[in-house]
N, C-alpha and C positions, 0 to 999 in steps of 0.2 A: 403417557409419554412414549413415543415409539424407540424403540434402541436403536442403536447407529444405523441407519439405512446405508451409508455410504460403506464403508469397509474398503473391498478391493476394485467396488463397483465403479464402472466407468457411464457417467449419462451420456457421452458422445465418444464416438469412436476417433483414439487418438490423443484422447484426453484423459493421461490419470494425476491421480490425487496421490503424489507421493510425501506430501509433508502431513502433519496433525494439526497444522493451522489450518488449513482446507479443509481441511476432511471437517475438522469443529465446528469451525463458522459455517459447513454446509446444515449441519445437525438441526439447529431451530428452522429451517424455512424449511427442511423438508418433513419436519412434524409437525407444520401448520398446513404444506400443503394435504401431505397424508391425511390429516383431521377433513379438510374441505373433501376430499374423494371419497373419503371413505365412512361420509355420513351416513343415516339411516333411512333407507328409502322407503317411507311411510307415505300414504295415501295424502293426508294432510299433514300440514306443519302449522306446528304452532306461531306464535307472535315470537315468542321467546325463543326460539329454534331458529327463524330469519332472520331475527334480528343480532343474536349468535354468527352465521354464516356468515353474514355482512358482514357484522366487525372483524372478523377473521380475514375476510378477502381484501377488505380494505389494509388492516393491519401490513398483508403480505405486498400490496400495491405501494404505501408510503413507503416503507422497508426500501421497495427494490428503485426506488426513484434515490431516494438516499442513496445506496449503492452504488446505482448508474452515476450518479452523481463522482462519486470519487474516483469510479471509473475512466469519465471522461474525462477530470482533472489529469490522471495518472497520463490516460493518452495524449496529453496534450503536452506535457514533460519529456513524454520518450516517444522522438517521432518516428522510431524502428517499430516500432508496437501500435504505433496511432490507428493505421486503419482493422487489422485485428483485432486491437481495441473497441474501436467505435462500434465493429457490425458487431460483435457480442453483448454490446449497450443497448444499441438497439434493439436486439433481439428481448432482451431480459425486459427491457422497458414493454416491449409491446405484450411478452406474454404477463407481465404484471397488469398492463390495462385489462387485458383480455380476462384474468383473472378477476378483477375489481368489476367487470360489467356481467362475469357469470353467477357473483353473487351478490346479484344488485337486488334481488329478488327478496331482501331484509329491510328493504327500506319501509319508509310510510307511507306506500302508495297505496290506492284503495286497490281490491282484491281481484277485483276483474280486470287491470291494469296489469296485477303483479301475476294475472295465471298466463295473462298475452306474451308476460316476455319471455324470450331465450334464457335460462338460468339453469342453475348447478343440476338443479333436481329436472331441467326437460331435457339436459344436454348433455348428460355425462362424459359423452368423446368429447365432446369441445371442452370441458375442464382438465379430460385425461392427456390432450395435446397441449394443451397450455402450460398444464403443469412438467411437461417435458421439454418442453422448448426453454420454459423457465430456469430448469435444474441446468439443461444444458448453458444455456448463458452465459449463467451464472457463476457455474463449474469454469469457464470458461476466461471468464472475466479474473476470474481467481488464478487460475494457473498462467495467468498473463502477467498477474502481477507478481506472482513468484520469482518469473522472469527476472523482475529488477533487484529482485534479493539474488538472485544469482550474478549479477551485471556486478551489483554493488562492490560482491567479493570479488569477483575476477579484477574490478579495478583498482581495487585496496590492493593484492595481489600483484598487480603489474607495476602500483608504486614500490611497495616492498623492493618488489626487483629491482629498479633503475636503482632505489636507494643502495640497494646491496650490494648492484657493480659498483658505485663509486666509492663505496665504504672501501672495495678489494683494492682498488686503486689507489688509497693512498698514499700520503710520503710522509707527512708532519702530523704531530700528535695534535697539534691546534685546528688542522680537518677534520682529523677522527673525530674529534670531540663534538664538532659541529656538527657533522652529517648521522652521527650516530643519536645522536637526539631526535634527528630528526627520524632517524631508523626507529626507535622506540617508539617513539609515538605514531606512528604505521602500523608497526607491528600490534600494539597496544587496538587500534581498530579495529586489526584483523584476527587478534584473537575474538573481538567481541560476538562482530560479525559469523564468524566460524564457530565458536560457542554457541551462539542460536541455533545457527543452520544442523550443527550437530543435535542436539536436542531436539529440533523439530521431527527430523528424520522419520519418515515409518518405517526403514528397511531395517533391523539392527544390525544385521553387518556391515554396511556403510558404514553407520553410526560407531561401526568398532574401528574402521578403519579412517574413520574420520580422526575421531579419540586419538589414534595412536599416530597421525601425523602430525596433531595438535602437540600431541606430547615429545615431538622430536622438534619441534618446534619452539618451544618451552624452554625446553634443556637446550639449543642450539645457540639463543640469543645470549646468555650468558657464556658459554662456551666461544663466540664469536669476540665478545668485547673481551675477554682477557688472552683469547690467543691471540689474537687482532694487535692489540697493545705489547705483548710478546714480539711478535714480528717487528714492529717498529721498533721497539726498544735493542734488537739484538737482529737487524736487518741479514748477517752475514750468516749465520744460523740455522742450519739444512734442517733440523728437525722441528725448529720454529716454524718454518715454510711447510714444511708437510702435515704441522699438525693444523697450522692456519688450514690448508686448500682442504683438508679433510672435512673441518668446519661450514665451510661454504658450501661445498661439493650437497653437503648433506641438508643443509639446509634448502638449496634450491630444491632437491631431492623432493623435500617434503612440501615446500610452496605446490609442487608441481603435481604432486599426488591427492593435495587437498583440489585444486583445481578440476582433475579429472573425477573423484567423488561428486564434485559438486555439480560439474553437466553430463556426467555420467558420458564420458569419453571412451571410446571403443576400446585405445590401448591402455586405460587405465588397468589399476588391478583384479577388477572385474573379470576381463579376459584372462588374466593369472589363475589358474584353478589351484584352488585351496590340494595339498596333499592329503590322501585319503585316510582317514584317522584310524584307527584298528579299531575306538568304539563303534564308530559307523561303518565298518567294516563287521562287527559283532550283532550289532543291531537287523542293519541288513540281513544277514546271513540269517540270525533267528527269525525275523519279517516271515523269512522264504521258505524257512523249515517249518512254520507253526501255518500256513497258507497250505502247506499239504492237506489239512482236515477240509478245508474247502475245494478243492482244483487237484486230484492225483497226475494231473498230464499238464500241470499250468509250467514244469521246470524238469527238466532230465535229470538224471543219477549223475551223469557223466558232470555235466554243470554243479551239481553240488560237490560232486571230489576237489572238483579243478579250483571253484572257489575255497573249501575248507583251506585247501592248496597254499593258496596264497595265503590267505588270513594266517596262516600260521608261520607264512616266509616274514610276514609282517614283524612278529614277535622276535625277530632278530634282534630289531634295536634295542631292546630290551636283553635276551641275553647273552648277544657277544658283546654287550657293555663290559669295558675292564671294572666299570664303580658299580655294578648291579651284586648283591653278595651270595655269595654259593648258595644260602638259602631260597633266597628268593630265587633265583636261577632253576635251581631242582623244582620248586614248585610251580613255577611256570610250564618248567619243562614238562614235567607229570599231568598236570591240565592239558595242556596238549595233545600229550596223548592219550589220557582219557577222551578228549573231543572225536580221534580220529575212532577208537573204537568204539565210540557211541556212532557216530554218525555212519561208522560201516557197519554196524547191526542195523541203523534205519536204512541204510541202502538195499541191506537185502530182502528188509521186508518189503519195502517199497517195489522193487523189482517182482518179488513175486503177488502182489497186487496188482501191477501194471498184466503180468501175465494169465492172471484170472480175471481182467476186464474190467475189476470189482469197482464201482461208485463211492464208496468212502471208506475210509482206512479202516482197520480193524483193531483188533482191542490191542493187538501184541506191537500194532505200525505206534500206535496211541502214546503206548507208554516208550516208544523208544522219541520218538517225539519229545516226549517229556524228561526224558532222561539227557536227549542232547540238548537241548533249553537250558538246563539245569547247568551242564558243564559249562556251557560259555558264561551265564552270570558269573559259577564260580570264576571264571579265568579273567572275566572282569575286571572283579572285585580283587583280584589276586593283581592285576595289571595297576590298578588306581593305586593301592599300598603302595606298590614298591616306584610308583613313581614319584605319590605325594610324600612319602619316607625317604626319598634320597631328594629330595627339592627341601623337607625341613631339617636334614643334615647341612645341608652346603648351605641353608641360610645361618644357621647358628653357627658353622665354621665362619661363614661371613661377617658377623656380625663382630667376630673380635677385631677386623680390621690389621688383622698382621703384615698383610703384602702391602696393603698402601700404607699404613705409618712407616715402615721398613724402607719403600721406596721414596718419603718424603724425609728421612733423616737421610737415607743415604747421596739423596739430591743435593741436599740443604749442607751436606757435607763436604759437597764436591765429588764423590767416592762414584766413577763412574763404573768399575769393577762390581761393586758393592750393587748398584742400581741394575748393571745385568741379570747378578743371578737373582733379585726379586723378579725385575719382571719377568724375568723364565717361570717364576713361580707362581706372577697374577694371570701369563700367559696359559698355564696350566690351568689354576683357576678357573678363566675365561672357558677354557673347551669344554671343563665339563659341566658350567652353566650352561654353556649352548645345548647339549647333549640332553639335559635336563629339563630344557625348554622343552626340546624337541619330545621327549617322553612324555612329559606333561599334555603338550597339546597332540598326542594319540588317545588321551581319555579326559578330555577337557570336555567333549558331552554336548558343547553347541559352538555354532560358527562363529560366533564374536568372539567366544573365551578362545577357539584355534587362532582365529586373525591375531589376538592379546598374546598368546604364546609368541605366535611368530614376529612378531614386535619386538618382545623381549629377547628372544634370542638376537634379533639383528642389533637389537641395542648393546648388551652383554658383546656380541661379534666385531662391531666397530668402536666403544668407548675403550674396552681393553687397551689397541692398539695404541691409540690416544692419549689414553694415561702414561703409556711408557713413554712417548715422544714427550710429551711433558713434563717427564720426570729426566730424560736424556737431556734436554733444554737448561733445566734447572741443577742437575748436576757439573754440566759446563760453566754455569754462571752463577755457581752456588750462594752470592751476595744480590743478585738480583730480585727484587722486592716481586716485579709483576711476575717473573717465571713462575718462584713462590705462591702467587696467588691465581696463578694459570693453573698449575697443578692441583692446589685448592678446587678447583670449579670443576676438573672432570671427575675427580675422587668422588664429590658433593655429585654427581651428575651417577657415577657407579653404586653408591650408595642410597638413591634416589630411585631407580631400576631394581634394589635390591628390596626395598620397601614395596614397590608394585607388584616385585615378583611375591610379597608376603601375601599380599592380597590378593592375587593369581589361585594361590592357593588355596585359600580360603572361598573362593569362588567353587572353585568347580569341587571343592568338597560339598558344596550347599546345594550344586547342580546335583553330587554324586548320590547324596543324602535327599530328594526331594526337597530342598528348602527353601530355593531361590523364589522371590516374590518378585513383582512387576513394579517399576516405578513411576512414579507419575509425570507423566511428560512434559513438558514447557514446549509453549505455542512461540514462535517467535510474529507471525501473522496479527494482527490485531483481531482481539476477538469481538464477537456481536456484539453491537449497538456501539461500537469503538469508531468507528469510522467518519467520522468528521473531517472536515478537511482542515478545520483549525485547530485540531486536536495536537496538543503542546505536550512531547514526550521529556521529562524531566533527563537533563544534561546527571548521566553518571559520574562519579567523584573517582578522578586518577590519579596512581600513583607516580612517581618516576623511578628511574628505573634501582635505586638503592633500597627506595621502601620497598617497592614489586619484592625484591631479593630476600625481607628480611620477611615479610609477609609468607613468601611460599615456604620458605624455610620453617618457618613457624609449623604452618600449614602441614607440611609432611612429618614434624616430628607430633603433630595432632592423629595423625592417621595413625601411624604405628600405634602410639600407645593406646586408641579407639579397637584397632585391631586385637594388641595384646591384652585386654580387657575383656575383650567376646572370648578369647583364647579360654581365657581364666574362669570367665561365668558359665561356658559349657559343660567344666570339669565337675560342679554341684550339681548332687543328684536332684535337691529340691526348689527346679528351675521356677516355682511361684512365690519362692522367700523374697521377702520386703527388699532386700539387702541386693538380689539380685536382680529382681526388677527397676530397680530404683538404680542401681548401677546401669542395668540396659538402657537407660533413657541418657544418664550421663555420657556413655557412648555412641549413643545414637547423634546426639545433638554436640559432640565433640565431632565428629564425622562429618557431619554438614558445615560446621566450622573448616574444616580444610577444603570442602567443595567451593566453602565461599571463595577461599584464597586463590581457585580454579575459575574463579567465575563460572562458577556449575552449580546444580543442586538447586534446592528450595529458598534460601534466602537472596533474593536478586538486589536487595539494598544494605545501604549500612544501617538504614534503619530496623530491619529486618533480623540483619546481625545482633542488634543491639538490645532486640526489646528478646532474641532468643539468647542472648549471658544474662539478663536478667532472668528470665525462668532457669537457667542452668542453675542460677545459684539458688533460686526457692528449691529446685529437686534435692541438689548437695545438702541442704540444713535441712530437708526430710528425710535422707539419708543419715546425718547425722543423728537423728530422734531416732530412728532403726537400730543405728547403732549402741545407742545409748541403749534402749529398749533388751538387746541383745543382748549388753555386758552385765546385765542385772543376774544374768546365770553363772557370770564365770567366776574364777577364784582370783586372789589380789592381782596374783603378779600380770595372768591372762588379761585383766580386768582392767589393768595401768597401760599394757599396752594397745588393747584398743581403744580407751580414754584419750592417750596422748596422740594418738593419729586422728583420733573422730578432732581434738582439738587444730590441731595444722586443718583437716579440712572443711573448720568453722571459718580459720582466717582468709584462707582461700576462697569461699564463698562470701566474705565479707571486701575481700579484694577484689572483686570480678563486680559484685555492687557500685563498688564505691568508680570503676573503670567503666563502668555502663551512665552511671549517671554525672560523670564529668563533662562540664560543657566542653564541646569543641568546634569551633570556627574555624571553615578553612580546611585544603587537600591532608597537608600536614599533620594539621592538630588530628583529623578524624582518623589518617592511618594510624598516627601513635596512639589513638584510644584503641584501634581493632588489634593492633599489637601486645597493648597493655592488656588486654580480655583473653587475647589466645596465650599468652602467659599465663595468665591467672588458670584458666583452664587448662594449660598443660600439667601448673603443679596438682591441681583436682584430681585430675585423671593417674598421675604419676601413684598421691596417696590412694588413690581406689585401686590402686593394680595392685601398691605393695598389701592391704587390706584385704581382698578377696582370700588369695588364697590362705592366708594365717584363718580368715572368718570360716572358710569353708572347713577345713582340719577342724577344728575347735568346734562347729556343728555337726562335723559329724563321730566327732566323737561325745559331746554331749546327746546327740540322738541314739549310740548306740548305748549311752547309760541309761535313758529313758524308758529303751525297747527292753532293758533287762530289770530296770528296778522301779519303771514307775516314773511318769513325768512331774515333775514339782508344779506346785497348786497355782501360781504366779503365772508360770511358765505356761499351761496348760490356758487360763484364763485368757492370757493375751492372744493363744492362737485361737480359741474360740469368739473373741469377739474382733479378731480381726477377718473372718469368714465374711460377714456381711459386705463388710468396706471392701473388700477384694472383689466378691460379686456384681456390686453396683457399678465399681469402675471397669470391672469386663463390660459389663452391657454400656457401658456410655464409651468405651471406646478410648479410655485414657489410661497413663502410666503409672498414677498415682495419686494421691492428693497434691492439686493445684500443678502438678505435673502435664508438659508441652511434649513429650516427644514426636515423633516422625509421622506417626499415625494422624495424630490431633492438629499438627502444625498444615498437614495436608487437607485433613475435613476445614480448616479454619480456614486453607485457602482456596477451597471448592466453593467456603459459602459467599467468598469474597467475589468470586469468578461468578455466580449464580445471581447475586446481587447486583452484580455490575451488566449482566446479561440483562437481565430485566428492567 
């Protein structure tokens, strides 16, 4: 099988393949034609060797009539595209013929017929043009059809809009209520639509910035409908008005920016240049300093000052921070100037190199070389602490939620005094989340986690204000039910950014630690052998927009505790315990559970969802035997308390069965089953959080009795005959016995994709 020919490669000039649905479906027709080119040019061929060739040519010939086939449907639908359609049909059809007649030469014709003809093996260029003209076409005919995935959204898009002036427009709540239905279910399209196009993506930083219009997007439509009804309710209301037009403002904001992602519009944020990070500022710098061992004249002396220069005017933001702490301060500071007296030892050696003429450095250029390498890591790594250390201070100050319950009683109070001086104090807050962003995304490590920084701060930058004007609202009309629940929805909306920003974090620690892995893409294109023209794509099950609400909520409080579970299973030194593996899967597949609620991720149905709570709970009661297995070492009281939790997370796993296997008919019944499952598996995860760390203390303090006096006979047994069972499922690739996670849910749906290819 040849590996991806396609990649960055263009087969016609003017034509690229910028989604993974192209690029896929190009994959089989260019490893068959590869296969026909690049046969064996032997004197004679066998019977079995032409008659091979044949079916292969032919294979490639039926294929591209099919093809043409849906092609010419499509042109005939969009008549902006018909005739760029048509001549790429044609083209593709005739180098398919032309292909089918160069390896006609398999047929059963007698031999002095078959040596007369024109074929693969007399005519090599004439199969090697063929098969370019074909890629091209075809290349062609696809990126034509892309086209209408892009049309699709810009017109989903332009409905949103008209809906969204008349939503501004209103006067009576008996409009709102009508036209905002109607706004949801647009919206409701356009996420779906936009979810694809996002995942398809080959760029990732599109795909980051795509993400993060999506998600102001998200957050915007609930923030609309309760300032929206605010307005109306309390029409005379200056800060009801300004927290409405802020809502809207921001919302077209983001329609408009997914827009230009998606045709790649000149003044989109493309043209914006990302601010220059101090890691890629480090990075570069060492690139240019370690390039000396090849090139002593590829960079001047002068050019390395003037950069170190800046690189270190950089590190400002860092320490005339007022929240950066004396210590870290000083040690930044000291890095720095170890940098500058390393790199002015390499300057001089370097100088007097350049003035001996010499061809490659010397032993003493070598280690200064190596010595200023060394200092920038350290300062690095000194840069990431102090910014991932002051990002998990201000989440745990956050997390008690002081300024916003403060400023909802003091709302709910009337007490507009009272409401001042909190929001001077969420206003504080807010600055120095921004500031924090801003740190973060200097050693975030790659351009989607910078774009994600910079998201969060703008997000953190405008909800602040928002909350206070909804809190100012609500303290005016302290009886007022919607104000109430207007203030509700930006708090949920700050709180919600406060959770991303968890996972921000966690990110570019995985980036800073080598750990990040690659995910598996979703095609939104139909893949090979999909393309029929009466092919019937099964109608998705929709929520409206209360369930959507109770759903995402769910969903985010899944991620958090997914998150605070990896927190927890890091901090065990013996990351291949049963306990912790078997936890890793329970978080991994809680994760993809709130991806669902995203319409993201691996699971694209409820069927999908359904049959993965069913394996969540087989891994929970394997977890449970672990656990069981595990208390057989402890002492009563030790032994009752993990007894009495492994019990809660038997019934939990017997809840999450019994919520998978309820019938349900109908949009309703099936949201409240996916509600009833993400429940069940919030409390799962709840008891393995509070469990981990009690298991981990307790193991390691029984292992350090064992390292001193000897492991018990029992104890010892079980880890000996659980060696094998651990080995087998490394090599097969799974979590554990009868265990689904991330990895296997992905090979199950590669063999599904391969089976359906064939």
């Amino acid at each position: 099988m040849a590996s991806s020919p396609c990649g960055n490669t263009n087969f016609d000039s003017g034509l690229e393949i910028k989604t993974r649905s192209v690029e896929q479906t190009l994959i089989p027709l260019v490893s068959q034609i590869t296969t026909l080119i690049n046969h064996k040019d032997k004197p004679k061929k066998s019977e079995r060797t032409l008659a091979a060739i044949h079916r292969v040519g032919q294979a490639v010939s039926v294929a591209v009539g099919r093809f043409v086939a849906v092609g010419e449907a499509i042109a005939a639908e969009n008549q902006e595209l018909k005739d760029e359609m048509s001549q790429a049909c044609f083209e593709a059809r005739r180098a398919g013929d032309a292909i089918a007649q160069l390896t006609d030469g398999g047929s059963a014709a007698p031999p002095s017929q078959t040596d007369a003809r024109v074929t693969v093996f007399s005519d090599r260029t004439a199969m090697v043009k063929a098969a370019r003209l074909l890629l091209s076409s075809v290349t062609k005919v696809l990126v034509l059809a892309d086209r209408i995935v892009i049309k699709q959204i810009i017109t989903s898009r332009n409905k949103v809009l008209v809906t969204l002036d008349h939503l501004e427009r209103v006067i009576t709540f008996q409009e709102f209520v009508q036209i905002f239905s109607q706004f949801g279910n647009e919206m409701v399209e356009f996420a779906h639509l936009t979810g694809d196009r996002q995942n398809d993506l080959k760029d990732e930083k599109k795909k980051a910035r795509m993400a993060a219009a999506r998600a102001v997007l998200e957050k915007c439509t609930m923030m609309l409908l309760t300032a929206s009804k605010t307005c109306l309710r309390h029409p005379d209301c200056e800060s009801a008005r300004i927290n409405k037009d802020a809502v809207f403002h921001r919302m077209r904001c983001a329609l408009e920016q997914v827009i230009e992602i998606v045709t790649e519009a000149r003044s989109c944020g493309d043209s914006k240049v990302l601010p220059v990070s101090i890691y890629n500022g480090i990075r570069d710098f060492k690139s240019r300093v370690e390039c000396l061992r090849e090139s002593l004249y590829s960079w001047s002396p002068q050019d390395m000052g003037c950069e170190l220069d800046g690189l270190v005017e950089r590190m400002e933001d860092f320490t005339d921070s007022p929240y950066t702490s004396h210590e870290q301060r000083q040690a930044i500071l000291g890095l720095c100037q170890l940098a500058r007296q390393e790199a002015q030892q390499l300057l001089q050696c370097w100088s007097e190199v350049q003035s001996a003429h010499a061809k490659q450095p010397p032993e003493d250029m070598e280690v200064a070389i190596l010595k200023t390498c060394q200092i920038l890591n350290d300062l690095r790594r000194e840069l990431h602490k102090a910014a991932v250390s002051r990002a998990s201070d201000q989440l745990r100050v956050q997390g008690e939620q002081l300024p916003l319950r403060a400023l909802k009683a003091a709302g709910a109070e009337g007490n507009l005094e009272a409401a001042a001086e909190y929001s001077r104090t969420l206003t504080e807050q807010k600055e120095q989340l921004v500031e924090t962003c801003q740190l973060l995304c200097h050693v975030s490590g790659t351009e989607p986690l910078e774009i994600t920084c910079i998201h969060a701060e703008e997000t953190f930058h405008v909800i602040g204000p928002q909350i206070i004007s909804a809190a100012q609202t609500l303290a005016l009309h302290p009886s007022s039910k919607i104000a109430k629940e207007n203030l509700d929805v930006f708090c949920e909306a700050w709180e919600s950014q406060l959770c991303d920003m968890a996972l921000l974090v966690r990110e570019i620690n995985d980036v800073f630690e080598g750990k990040r892995g690659d995910k598996r893409p979703y095609l939104s294109l139909p893949r090979p052998g999909k393309h029929s023209a009466n092919l019937k794509t099964p109608k998705p099950v929709k929520s409206d927009t209360e369930e959507q609400t109770s759903t995402v909520k769910l969903g985010l409080e899944l991620r958090l505790l997914s998150s605070d579970v990896d927190s927890e299973i890091e901090k065990w030194d013996d990351q291949e315990h049963e306990i912790v593996r078997q936890s890793q899967g329970l978080a991994s597949m809680a994760y993809n559970m709130y991806l669902f609620t995203r319409g993201e991720g691996l699971l694209k149905t409820t069927a999908d969802f359904f049959h993965q709570a069913e394996v969540q709970s087989e891994e929970g009661l394997q977890l449970c035997s672990s656990l069981r297995t595990f208390a057989v070492q402890l002492v009563d009281e030790e032994k009752s308390t993990v007894l009495t939790e492994m019990e809660r997370l038997v019934a939990l796993c017997q809840q999450l069965q019994m919520g998978d296997k309820t019938y349900a008919q109908g949009k309703t019944a099936t949201f409240q089953k996916v509600d009833t499952c993400i429940q069940a598996t919030r409390g799962l995860m709840t008891v393995v959080l509070s469990l981990l760390p009690y298991c981990n203390k307790l193991h390691r303090k029984y292992k350090s009795e064992r390292s001193s006096l000897g492991s018990p006979q029992d104890w010892r047994e079980r880890q000996d005959s659980s060696v094998p069972v651990k080995e087998e499922n490394a090599l097969n690739g799974k979590n554990g016995p009868n265990g689904l996670g991330v990895r296997s849910l992905e090979q199950h749906m590669a063999n599904i994709n391969l089976l359906e290819t064939n």
